[in-house]
C-alpha positions in Angstrom: 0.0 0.0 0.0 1.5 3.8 -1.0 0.9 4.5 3.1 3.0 1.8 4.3 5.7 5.0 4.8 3.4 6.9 6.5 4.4 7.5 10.7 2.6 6.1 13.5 1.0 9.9 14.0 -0.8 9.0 9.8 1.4 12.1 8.6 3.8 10.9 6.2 7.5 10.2 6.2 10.0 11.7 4.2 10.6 8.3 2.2 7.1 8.6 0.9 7.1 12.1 0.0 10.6 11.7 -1.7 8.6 8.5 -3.4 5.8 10.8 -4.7 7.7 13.2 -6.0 9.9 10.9 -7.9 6.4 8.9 -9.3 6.0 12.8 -10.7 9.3 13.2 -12.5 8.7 9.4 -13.5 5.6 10.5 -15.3 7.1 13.3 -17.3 9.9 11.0 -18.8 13.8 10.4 -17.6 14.6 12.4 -21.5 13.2 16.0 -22.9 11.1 15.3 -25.8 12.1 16.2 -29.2 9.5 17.9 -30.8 8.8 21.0 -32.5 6.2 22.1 -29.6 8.9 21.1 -26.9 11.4 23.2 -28.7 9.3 26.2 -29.1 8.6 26.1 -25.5 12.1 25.0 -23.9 12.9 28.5 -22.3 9.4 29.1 -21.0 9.7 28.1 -17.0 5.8 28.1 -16.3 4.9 25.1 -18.7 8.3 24.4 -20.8 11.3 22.3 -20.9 13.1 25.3 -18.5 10.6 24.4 -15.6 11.4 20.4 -15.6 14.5 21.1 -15.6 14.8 23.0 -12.4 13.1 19.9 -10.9 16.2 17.9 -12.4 18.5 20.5 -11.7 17.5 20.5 -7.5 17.7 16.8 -7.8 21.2 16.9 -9.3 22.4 19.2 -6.5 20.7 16.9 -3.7 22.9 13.9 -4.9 19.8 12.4 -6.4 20.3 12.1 -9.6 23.1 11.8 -12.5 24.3 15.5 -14.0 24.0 13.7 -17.2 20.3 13.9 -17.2 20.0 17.6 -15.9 22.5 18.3 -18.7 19.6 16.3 -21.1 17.4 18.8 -19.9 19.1 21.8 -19.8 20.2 21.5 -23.6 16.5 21.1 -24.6 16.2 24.4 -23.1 19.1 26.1 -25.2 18.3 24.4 -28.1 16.7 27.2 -29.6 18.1 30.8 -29.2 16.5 32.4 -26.0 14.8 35.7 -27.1 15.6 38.7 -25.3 13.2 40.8 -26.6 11.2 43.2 -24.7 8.8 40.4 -24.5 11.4 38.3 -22.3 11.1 38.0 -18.5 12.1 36.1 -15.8 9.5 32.9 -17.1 10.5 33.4 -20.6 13.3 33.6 -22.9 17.1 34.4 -22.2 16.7 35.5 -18.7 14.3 32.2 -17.9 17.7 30.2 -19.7 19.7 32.0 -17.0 17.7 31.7 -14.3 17.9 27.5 -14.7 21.6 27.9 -15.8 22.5 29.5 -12.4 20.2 27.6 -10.3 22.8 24.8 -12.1 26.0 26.3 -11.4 25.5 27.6 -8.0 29.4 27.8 -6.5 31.4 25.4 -9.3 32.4 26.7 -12.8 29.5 24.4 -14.2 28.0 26.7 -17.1 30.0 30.1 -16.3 31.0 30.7 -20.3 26.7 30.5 -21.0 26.0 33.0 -18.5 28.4 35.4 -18.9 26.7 35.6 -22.5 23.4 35.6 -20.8 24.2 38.3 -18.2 25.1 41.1 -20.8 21.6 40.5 -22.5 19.6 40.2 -19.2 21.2 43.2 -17.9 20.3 45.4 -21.0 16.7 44.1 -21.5 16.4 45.6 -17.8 18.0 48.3 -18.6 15.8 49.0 -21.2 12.8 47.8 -19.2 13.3 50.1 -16.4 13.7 52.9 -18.8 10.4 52.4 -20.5 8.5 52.0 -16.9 9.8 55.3 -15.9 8.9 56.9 -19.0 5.6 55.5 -18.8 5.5 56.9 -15.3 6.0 60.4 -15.8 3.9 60.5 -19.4 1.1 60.1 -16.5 -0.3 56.1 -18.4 -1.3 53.9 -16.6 0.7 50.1 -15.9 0.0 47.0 -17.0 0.9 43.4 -15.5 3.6 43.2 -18.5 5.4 46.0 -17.2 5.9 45.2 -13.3 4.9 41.4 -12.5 6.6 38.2 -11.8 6.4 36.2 -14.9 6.9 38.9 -17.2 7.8 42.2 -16.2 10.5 43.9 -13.5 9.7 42.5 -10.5 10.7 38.7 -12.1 13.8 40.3 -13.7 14.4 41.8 -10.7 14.2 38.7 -9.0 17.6 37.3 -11.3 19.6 40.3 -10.8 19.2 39.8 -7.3 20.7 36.9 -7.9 23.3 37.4 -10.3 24.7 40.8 -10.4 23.0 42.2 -6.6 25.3 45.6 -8.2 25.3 45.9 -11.2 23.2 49.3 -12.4 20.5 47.1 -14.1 19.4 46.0 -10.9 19.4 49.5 -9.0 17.3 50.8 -12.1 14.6 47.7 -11.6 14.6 48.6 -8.8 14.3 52.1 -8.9 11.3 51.9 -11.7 9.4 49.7 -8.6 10.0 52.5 -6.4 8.3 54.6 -8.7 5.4 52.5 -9.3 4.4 53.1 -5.8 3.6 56.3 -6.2 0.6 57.8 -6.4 -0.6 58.7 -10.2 -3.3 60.9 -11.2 -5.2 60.4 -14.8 -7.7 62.1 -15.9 -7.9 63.9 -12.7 -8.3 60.7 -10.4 -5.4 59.9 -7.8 -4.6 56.4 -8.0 -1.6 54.1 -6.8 0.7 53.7 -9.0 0.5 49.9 -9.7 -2.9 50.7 -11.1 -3.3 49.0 -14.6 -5.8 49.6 -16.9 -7.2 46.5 -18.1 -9.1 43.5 -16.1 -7.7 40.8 -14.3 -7.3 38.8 -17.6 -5.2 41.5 -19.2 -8.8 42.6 -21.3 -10.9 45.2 -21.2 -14.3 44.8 -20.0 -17.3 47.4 -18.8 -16.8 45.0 -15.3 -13.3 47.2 -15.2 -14.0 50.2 -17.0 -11.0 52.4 -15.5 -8.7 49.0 -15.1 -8.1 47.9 -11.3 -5.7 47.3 -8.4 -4.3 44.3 -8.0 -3.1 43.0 -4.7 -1.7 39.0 -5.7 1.9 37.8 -5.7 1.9 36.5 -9.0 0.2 40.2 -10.5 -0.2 42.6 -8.1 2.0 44.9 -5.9 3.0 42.4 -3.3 4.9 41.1 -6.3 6.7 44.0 -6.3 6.5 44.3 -2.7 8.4 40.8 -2.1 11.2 41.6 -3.9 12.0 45.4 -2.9 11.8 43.8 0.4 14.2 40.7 -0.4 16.8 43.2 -1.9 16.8 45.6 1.2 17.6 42.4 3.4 20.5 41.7 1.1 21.9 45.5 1.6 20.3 46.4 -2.1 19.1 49.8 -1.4 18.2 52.4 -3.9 16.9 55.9 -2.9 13.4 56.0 -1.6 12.8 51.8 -1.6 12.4 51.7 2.1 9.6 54.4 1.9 7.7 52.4 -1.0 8.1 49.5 1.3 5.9 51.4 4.2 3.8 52.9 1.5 2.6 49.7 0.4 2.1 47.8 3.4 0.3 51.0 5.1 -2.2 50.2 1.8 -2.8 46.6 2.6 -3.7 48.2 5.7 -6.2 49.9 4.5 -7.7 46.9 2.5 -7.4 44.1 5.3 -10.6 42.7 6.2 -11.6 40.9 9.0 -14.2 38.1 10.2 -14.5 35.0 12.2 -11.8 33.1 10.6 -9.1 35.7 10.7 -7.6 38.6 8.5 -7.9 38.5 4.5 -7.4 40.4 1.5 -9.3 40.9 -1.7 -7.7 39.3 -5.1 -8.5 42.9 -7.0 -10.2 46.0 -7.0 -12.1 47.8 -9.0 -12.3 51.8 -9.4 -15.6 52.0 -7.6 -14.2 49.7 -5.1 -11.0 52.4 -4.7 -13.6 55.2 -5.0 -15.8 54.1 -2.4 -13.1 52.5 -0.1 -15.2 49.1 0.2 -14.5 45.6 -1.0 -16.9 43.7 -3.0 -15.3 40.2 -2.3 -17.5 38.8 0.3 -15.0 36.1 1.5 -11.4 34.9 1.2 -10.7 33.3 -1.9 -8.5 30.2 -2.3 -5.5 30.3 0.0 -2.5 30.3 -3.0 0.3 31.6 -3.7 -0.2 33.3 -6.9 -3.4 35.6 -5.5 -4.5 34.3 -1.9 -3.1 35.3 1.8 -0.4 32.7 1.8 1.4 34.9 -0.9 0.4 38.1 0.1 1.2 37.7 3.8 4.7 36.2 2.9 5.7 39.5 1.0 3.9 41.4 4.3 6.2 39.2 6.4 9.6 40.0 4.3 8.6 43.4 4.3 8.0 44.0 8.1 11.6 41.9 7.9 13.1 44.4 6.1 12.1 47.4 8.2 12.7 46.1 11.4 9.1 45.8 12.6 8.6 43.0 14.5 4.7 44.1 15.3 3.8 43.7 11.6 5.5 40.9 11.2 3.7 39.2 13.9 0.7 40.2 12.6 1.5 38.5 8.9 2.2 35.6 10.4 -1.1 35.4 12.7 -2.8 36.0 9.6 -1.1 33.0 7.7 -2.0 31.2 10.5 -5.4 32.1 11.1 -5.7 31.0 7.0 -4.0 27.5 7.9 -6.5 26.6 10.2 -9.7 27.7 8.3 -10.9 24.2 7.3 -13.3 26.7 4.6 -10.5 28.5 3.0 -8.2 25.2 3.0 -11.4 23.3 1.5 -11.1 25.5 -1.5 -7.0 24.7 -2.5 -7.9 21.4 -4.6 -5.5 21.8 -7.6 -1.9 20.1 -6.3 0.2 22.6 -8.4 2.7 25.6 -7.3 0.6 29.0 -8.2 -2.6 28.4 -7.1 -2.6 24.2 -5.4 -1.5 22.5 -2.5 2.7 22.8 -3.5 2.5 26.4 -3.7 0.9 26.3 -0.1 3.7 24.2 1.1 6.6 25.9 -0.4 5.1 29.3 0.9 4.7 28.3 4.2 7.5 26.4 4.8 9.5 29.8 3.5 7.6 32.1 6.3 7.9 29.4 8.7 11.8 29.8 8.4 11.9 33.4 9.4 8.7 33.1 11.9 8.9 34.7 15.2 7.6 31.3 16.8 7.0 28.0 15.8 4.0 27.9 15.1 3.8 27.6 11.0 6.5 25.0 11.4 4.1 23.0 13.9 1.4 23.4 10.9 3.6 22.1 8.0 3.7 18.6 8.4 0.0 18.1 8.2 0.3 20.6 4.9 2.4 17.9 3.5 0.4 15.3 3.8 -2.4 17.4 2.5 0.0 17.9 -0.4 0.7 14.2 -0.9 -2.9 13.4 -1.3 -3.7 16.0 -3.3 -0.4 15.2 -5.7 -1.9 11.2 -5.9 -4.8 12.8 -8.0 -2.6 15.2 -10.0 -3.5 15.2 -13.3 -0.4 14.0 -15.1 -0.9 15.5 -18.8 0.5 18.7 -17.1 4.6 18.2 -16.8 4.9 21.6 -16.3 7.0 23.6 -13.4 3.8 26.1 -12.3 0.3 23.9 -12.7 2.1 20.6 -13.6 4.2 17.7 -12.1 7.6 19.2 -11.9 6.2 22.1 -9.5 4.5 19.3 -7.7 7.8 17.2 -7.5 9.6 20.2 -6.4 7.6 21.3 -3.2 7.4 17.4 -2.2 11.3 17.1 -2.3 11.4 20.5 0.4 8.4 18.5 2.1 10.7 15.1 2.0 14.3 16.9 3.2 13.1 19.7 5.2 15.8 21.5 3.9 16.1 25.1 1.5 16.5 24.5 -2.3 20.1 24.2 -3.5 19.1 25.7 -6.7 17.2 28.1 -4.8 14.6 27.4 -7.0 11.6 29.0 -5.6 13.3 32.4 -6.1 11.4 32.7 -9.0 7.9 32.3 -6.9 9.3 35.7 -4.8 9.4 33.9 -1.5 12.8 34.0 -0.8 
């Protein structure tokens, strides 16, 4: 039976998690296919070859597995030229190539010639990315999710500069553009924060969103942005005013917390009548994920109150995650097992805040989230190999689950939670 590994306590052991998660990688195939499709998609980390192989790649640094067959993967991925067009972020194109290449390399030479190459092209699509945010900035336009997210815009490029050149003026300009973006804006006579975009939460325009809206999720929003100004200021990355548009944005998920019975929440989005009026149509808490729900947004509260030394608000992020953790309503509503909106983005989250927690309370909570995980991850749906909805994300947050241990590819840098 699959729970002869389980503990006396019914939670599982680390040889079944480790077992689950290599039934995942099994599914997707021990060689990168060779087809146009899988070629056209290799440097695309959400669902191409680049995302499996950051599950091979983590593997490979854990002593798990051969080199040889991260090295499969990672040459599926540079098969094809990497674009660095404007288009490119962080879960596309050259600097999604780089991202896997140094989550390889980590301290050895391994792959040093390929990112040198890499680094000069990252560093002057941010340049150039930066550039264009400011000048949107001060022509008075409003954003878009292309310009300042995860996936696609600063805050994910900003995310691999961190990384690989913490110096270098690319990633002061990132991050200065962010800094920027929290400021208030004013079109057509209405003040509104600068994160403001101007289409729907589908990237359309709809009468729903006449006037676009405000989006508060990790994987769109500001705490996107939010995460990673606060990562950089713990790493000594400090560009003029970032501290302030830290404050600034936490003192506005102030102002939209809502409370009830089951603890603090905050809406997905808002709407200009919403901002207008200063209440929230969502009645309840959405699904607690990563990509929109409190897990991710208190996890960039709790890096934030990190970086400015506020151990109140910090507290109070982390009561909140709790308070979300033992909701059976909100936890009834996570029933996709994938990282950005399923059970292993849950885990990975958690297991991040639990790290730099004030008590130990979210590590007491984490070993029944893996075994909610594990069931969840028996039932995946294994058409999806991908790294964000698919099996290699799933295989990913069950290895942390099975070691109890940080990435070595650091990995989940690219989910801003770290």
């Amino acid at each position: 039976m699959r729970t002869a590994d389980t503990t006396a306590s019914g939670l599982p052991s680390p040889a079944d998690l480790a077992s689950e998660a290599e039934r995942h990688l099994h599914e997707i195939g021990a060689v990168p296919p060779r087809t146009a499709d899988a070629l056209a998609t290799g440097a695309a980390l959400a669902n191409g070859t680049a995302g499996i192989a950051l599950a091979h790649i983590e593997r490979a640094r854990a002593g798990l597995e051969s080199w040889h067959r991260a090295h499969q993967w990672i040459c599926a991925v540079a098969a094809e030229p990497a674009s660095d067009h404007d288009t490119a972020g962080l879960y596309f194109g050259a600097p999604a190539l780089t991202f896997i290449l140094n989550a390889a390399a980590g301290p050895t030479d391994r792959y040093q010639a390929g990112l040198a190459d890499l680094d000069a092209a990252v560093t002057r699509l941010a340049h150039r990315r930066a550039a264009q945010a400011l000048a949107r900035i001060q022509s008075g336009r409003l954003a878009s999710f292309a310009e300042y997210d995860v996936f696609g815009g600063l805050t994910g490029l900003g995310a691999l500069l961190l990384r690989r050149a913490p110096t270098h003026s690319a990633t002061e300009q990132a991050l200065t553009a962010l800094v920027a973006l929290t400021r208030p804006l004013t079109v057509d006579g209405e003040t509104l924060p600068g994160w403001w975009v101007d289409h729907d939460p589908h990237r359309r325009h709809t009468p729903a969103f006449r006037g676009g809206h405000g989006n508060l999720g990790a994987a769109h929003g500001i705490t996107g942005p939010l995460a990673l100004l606060s990562l950089a200021a713990r790493n000594g990355t400090v560009v003029d005013g970032q501290l302030d548009a830290i404050a600034t944005v936490c003192d506005w998920l102030d102002g939209w917390q809502q409370d009830d019975s089951a603890g603090p929440w905050w809406p997905e989005h808002l709407a200009l009548d919403e901002l207008r009026t200063g209440r929230c149509a969502q009645p309840r808490p959405a699904r607690p994920s990563w990509c929109y729900g409190t897990p991710g947004i208190t996890r960039a509260g709790q890096l934030a109150a990190l970086a400015l030394g506020d151990r109140h608000r910090q507290a109070a992020y982390e009561q909140a995650l709790l308070a979300c953790l033992d909701d059976p309503t909100q936890q009834a509503r996570l029933v996709d097992p994938g990282l950005c909106h399923g059970q292993a983005g849950l885990f990975q989250t958690v297991w991040r805040a639990a790290t730099d927690a004030t008590t130990g309370d979210l590590r007491a909570r984490l070993p029944a989230h893996a075994a909610r995980l594990l069931r969840t991850a028996r039932t995946a749906d294994q058409t999806d190999p991908g790294f964000l909805t698919g099996g290699a994300g799933i295989a990913l947050a069950l290895h942390t689950a099975a070691t109890n241990t940080a990435p070595l590819s650091g990995w989940d840098t690219c989910l801003l939670i770290n």
